[in-house]
C-alpha positions in Angstrom: -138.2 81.6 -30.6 -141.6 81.4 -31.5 -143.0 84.5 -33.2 -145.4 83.9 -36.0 -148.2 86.4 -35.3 -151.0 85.1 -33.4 -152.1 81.6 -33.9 -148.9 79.5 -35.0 -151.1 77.7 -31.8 -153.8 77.3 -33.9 -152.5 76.4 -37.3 -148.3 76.2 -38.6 -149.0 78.7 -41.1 -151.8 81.1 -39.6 -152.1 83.3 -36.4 -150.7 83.1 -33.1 -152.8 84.4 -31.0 -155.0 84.4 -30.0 -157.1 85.7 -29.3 -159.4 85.6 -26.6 -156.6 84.0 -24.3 -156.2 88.0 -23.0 -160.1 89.5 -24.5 -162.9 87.3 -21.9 -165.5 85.3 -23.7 -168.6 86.5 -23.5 -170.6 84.4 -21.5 -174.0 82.2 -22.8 -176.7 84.0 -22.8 -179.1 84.1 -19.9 -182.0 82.1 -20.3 -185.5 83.8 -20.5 -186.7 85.7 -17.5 -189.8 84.5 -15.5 -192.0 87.0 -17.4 -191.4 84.7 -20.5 -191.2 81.4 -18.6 -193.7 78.7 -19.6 -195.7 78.1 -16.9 -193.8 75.7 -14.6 -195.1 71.5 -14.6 -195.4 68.9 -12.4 -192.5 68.7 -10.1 -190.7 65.4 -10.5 -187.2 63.9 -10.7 -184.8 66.5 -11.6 -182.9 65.3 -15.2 -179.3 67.0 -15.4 -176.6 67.6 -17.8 -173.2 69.4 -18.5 -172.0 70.8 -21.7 -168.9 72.5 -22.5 -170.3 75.1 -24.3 -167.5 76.9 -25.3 -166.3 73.9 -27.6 -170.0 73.2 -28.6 -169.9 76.9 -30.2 -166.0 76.5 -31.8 -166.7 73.2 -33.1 -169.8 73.9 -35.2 -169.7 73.6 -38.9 -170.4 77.0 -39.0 -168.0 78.3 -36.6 -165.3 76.4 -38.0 -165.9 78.3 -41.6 -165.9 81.3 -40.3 -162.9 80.9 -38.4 -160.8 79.4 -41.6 -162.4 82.5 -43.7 -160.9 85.2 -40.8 -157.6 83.6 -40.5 -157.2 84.1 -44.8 -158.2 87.7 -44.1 -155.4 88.0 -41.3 -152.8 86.0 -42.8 -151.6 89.2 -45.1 -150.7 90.7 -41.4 -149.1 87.8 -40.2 -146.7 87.6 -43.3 -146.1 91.4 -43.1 -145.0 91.1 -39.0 -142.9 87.9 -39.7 -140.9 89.3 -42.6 -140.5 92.5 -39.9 -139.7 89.6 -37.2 -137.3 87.6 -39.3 -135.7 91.0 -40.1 -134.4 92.2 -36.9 -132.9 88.7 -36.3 -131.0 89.5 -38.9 -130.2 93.6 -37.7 -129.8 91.9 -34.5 -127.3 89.2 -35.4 -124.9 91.3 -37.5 -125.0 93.9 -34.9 -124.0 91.4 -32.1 -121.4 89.7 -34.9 -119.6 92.7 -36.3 -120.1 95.4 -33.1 -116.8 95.3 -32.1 -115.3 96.1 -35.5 -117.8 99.2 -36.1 -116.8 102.7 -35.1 -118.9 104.1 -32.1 -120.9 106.2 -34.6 -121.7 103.0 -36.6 -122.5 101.2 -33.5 -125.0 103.8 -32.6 -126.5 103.9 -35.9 -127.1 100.4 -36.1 -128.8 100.1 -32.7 -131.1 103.1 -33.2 -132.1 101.4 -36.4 -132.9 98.0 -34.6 -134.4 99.7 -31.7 -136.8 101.7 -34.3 -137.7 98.8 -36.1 -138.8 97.1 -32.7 -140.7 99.8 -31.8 -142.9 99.3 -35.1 -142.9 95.3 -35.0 -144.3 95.9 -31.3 -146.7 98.7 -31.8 -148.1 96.6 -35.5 -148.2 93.8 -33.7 -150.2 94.9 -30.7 -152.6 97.2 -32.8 -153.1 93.8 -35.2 -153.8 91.1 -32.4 -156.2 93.8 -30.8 -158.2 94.0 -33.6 -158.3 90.3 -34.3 -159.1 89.8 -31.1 -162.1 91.7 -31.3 -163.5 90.1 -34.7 -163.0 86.3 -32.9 -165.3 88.1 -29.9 -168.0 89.3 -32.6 -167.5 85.7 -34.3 -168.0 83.7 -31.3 -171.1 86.3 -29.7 -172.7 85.6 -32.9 -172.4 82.0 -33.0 -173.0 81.4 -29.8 -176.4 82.6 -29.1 -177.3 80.7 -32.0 -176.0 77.7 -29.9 -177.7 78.3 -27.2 -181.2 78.4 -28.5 -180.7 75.2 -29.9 -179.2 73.9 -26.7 -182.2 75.2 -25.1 -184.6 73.3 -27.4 -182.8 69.9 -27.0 -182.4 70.1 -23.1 -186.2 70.9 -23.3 -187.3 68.0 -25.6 -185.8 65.3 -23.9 -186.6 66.5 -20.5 -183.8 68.4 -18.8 -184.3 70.3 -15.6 -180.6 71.4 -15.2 -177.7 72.1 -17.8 -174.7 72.6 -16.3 -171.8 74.3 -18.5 -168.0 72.6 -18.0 -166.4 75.1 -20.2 -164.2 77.0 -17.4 -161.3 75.6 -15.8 -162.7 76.5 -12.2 -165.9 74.6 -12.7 -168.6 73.7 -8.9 -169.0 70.5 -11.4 -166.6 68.0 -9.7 -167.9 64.7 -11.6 -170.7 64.4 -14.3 -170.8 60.7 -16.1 -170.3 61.1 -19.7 -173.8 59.7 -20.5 -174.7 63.2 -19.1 -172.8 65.5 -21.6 -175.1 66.8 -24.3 -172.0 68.7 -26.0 -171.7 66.3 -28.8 -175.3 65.8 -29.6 -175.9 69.5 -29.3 -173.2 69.9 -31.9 -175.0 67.9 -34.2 -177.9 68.9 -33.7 -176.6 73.0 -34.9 -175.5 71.7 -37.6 -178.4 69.8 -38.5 -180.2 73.1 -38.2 -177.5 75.2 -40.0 -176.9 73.1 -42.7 -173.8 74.0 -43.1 -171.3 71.6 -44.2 -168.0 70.3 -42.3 -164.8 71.6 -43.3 -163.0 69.4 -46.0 -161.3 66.6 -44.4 -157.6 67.2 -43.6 -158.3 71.1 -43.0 -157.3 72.6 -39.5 -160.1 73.0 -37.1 -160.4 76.1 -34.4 -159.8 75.3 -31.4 -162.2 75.8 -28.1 -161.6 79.9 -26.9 -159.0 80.5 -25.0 -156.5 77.8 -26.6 -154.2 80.7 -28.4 -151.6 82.4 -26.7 -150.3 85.9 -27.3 -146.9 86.0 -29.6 -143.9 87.2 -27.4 -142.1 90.2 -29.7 -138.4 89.2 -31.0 -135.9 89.2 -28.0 -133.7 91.7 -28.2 -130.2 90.4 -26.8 -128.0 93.4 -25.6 -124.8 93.5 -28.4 -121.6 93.0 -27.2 -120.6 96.3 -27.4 -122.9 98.9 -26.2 -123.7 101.8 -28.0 -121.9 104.8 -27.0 -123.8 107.9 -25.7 
């Protein structure tokens, strides 16, 4: 049962999330508006490309720092929910082991306090994804119109009339050849501009928005013996 608090997707010791997987993505920022439009060229051939540029924003050097620096700051949380987590299995356990032995007042007791403890796991953990959830959004909005001016300027340079983004699962693209996705080179070419350096080989990368999931709270399995009222 997999409870580690929002991204044991993302990392075997950091967050479950998630993050985003429930909070939308905001989307890339519009491109200028006529007023601030060059003034349009000679019509000829159109020149298109995709990106996914969802990834192109998670996988930057920059992104990917950031990212490793907010799951340290979350990972207090995340060892305060699973000590909380791996507690009531325990509650839970003795409960369903030893039920039938306990008087009806110590059954009672017992449940209340497992029940009470739930409560808090749920409401700390809900309060604690909803917060993270909202620092990844102010991460990624950040990042990503940073992306997209650069994206802008490379589609620009070398002479793109169309960029078309892949990053959603429902997507009117239904085949692009891969000579025509500029993710990659746009990549490099943030970082180029950032200069900020990779990660140190080895260390866990982010993954693309919407990868984490949201942590289920600990099942609580009805004891053998209920309660009585």
């Amino acid at each position: 049962m997999n409870r580690s608090f929002l991204f044991s997707v993302l990392l075997a010791s950091s967050f479950t999330a998630a993050a985003l997987a429930q909070t939308p993505l905001a989307p890339m920022p519009s491109a200028p508006g006529a007023a601030d439009a060059a003034p349009a060229g000679p019509v000829g051939p159109a020149k298109i490309a995709v990106v996914a540029f969802q990834v192109a924003v998670s996988q930057t050097n920059e992104f990917q720092r950031a990212f490793t620096d907010l799951q340290k700051k979350w990972d207090p949380k995340r060892q305060q929910l699973k000590a909380l987590s791996d507690e009531l299995d325990k509650l839970t356990k003795d409960y369903q082991a030893q039920g039938d032995k306990l008087s009806e007042a110590e059954r009672a007791s017992r449940a209340k306090a497992i029940e009470d403890k739930k409560k808090v796991f749920d409401r700390d953990q809900g309060n604690d994804q909803t917060d993270f959830q909202q620092e990844m959004q102010e991460l990624y909005v950040a990042t990503a119109s940073k992306v997209y001016d650069v994206l802008s300027g490379y589609a620009e340079k070398d002479g793109y009339t169309l960029v078309l983004d892949i990053s959603a699962q429902q997507t009117p693209v239904l085949f692009a050849l891969p000579t025509t996705d500029i993710t990659k080179p746009v990549i490099e070419a943030y970082n180029v501009k950032s200069g900020v350096p990779p990660l140190p080989a080895g260390s866990p990368v982010a993954p693309a928005p919407g990868a984490p999931k949201t942590p289920s709270a600990p099942k609580m399995t009805p004891p053998k013996t209920p309660p009585s009222k």
